[in-house]
N, C-alpha and C positions, 0 to 999 in steps of 0.2 A: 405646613404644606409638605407631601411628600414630594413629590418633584420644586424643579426650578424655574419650569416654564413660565413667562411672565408675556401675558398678551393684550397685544396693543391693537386699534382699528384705524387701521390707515384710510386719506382721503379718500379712495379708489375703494372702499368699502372690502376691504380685503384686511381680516385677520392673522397679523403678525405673532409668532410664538418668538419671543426671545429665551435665550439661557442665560437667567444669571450668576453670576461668576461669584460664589463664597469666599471669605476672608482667607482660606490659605492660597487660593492663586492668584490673588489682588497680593497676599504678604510677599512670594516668589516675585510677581514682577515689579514691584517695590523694594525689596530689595536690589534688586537686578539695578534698577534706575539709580538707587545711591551708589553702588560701586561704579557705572559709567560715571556719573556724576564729579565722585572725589577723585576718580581716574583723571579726567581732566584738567580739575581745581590741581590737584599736584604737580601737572604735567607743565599749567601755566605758571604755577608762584614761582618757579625757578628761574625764568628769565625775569622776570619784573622785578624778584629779590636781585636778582645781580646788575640789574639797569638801573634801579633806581631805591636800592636798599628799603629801610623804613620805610617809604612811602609807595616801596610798589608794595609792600605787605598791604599798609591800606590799601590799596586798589584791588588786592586780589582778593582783601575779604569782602570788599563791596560785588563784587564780581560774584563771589559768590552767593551773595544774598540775593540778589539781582538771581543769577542761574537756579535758583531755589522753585522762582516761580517761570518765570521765562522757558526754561526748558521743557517742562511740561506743558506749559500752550501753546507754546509754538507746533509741538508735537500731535500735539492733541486736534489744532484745529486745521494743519495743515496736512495731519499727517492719518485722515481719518478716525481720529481718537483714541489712536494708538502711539504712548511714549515706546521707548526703543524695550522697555523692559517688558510694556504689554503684550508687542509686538512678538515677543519672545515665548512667551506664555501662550499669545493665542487669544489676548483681552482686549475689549474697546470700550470709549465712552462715547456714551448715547445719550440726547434727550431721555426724561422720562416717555414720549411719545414716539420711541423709536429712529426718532434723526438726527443729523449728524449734528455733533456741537457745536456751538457757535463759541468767537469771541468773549461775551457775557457772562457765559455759566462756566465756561471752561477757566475765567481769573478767577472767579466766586470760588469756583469749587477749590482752586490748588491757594489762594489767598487763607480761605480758614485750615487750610493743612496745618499750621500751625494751631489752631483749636484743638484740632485731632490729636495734634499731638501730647496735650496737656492730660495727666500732669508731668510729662518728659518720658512718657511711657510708651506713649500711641495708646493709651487707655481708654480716652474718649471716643476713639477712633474702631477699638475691636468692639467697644462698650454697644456701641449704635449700631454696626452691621449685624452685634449679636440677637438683637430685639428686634431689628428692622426686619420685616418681610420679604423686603427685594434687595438687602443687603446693604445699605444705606448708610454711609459713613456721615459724619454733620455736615461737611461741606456739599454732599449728594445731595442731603435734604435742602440745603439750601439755592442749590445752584440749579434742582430739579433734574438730576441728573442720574445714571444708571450704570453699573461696571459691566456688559456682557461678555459671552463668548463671541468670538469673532467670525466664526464659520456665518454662510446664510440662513436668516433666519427663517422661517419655516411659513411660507404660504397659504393659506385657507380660505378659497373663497367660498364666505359665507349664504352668496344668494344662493349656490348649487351643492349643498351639503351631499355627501356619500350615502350613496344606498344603503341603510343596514343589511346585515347579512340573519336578523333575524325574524320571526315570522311574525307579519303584524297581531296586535292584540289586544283589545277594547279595555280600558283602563276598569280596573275593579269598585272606583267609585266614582259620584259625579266628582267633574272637575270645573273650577273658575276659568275664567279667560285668561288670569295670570299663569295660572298654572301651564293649562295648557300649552300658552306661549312659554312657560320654563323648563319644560318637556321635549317643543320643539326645538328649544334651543339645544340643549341638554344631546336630543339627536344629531343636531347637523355639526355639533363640534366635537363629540367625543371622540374622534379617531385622531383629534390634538393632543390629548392628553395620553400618558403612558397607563397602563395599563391596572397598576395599583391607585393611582389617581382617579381613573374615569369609574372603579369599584368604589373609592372615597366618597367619589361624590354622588352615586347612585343612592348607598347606602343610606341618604339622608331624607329619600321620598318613604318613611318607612310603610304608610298607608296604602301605600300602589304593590308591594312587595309580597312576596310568597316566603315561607321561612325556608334555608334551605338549598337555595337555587342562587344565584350568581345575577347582585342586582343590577348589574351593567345593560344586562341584557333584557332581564325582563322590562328595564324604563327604554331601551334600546326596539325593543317591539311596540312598547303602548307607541310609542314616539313614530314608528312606522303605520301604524292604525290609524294615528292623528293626519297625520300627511294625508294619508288615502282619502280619510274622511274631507280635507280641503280639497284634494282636488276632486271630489266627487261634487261636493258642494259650487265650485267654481265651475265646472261642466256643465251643472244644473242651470244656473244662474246668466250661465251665456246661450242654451239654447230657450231658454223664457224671453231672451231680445226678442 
């Protein structure tokens, strides 16, 4: 894909654009989180070494294995989905459906962190967002989960798609009723996609295309000739009552 945009349909029939966040600013605020992290672990072994010698060492490795996973859900699901290091960067964790995380996916996902981390590399871990589509570490995949930008995500309602701004224009051959309806889809959301994207995926009606000319627009027209033709069709068909 050339862009990031990754979209969801919420109950309310309103398509969501999320941005997803690739492996170097998930690495930044992962980082960020181990240094808060060993910042503290260090901060507490000193009293526990000196209160209770040996055995506050035990305690403060357990402490730490415990703060391993605890810190990150706690953060995560109380704190909108953002650990302190996300927060820093500008990331959050989301359902794969766009909503906020719960309890469940947020142990799953920071639980197999250790998978990720295997073979003591984080290998697994860059291995999987490198192949994934939507950036997908294994604990993502499992916990069904999504690393985004944190900004709001981007609104579309789908029943009232945007006017095109170009002239309508009767499609060059017949079309199926799939089609059709992939045309109209095709119309009512390109102004989601960025601009090398919405040529992407233009370019792939080649049958509908003129060589030459800029295929956004020419499917960006047929798509405005379809419309016309429904609501010409639905006018008909309510003054025949």
């Amino acid at each position: 894909m050339i862009d990031t945009l990754y979209h969801v349909e919420a109950p309310e029939g309103v398509d969501l654009a999320l941005r997803l966040a690739g492996p170097t600013p998930r690495a930044i605020a992962y980082i960020a989180d181990i240094a808060i992290r060993f910042f503290f672990y260090i901060v507490a072994s000193f009293p526990l070494r000196a209160l209770l010698d040996d055995v506050g060492g035990g305690i403060g490795f357990m402490l730490m294995a415990l703060g391993e996973v605890i810190y990150p859900v706690l953060f995560e699901v109380f704190g909108d989905g953002q650990t302190l290091g996300k927060r820093m960067v500008g990331l959050r964790v989301v359902h794969a459906d766009g909503t906020r995380i719960q309890w469940r996916a947020s142990v799953l996902r920071n639980l197999l962190l250790f998978v990720d981390w295997l073979p003591g590399t984080y290998l697994f871990a860059a291995a999987s967002m490198l192949i994934s589509r939507r950036f997908q570490r294994i604990g993502d995949h499992a916990a069904g989960t999504l690393v985004v930008y944190a900004e709001a995500p981007e609104a579309v309602q789908r029943a009232a798609p945007a006017p095109s701004s170009e002239e309508p224009a009767a499609p060059a051959i017949p079309l199926a009723l799939a089609e059709r309806a992939a045309l109209l889809a095709f119309g009512g959301r390109s102004g989601t996609f960025s601009a090398a994207r919405r040529e992407e995926l233009a370019s792939l009606a080649t049958p509908l295309l003129r060589a030459g000319e800029p295929a956004a627009a020419q499917l960006e027209a047929v798509a405005a000739h379809l419309r016309g033709a429904e609501r010409s069709l639905r006018g008909a068909a309510e003054r025949a009552r």
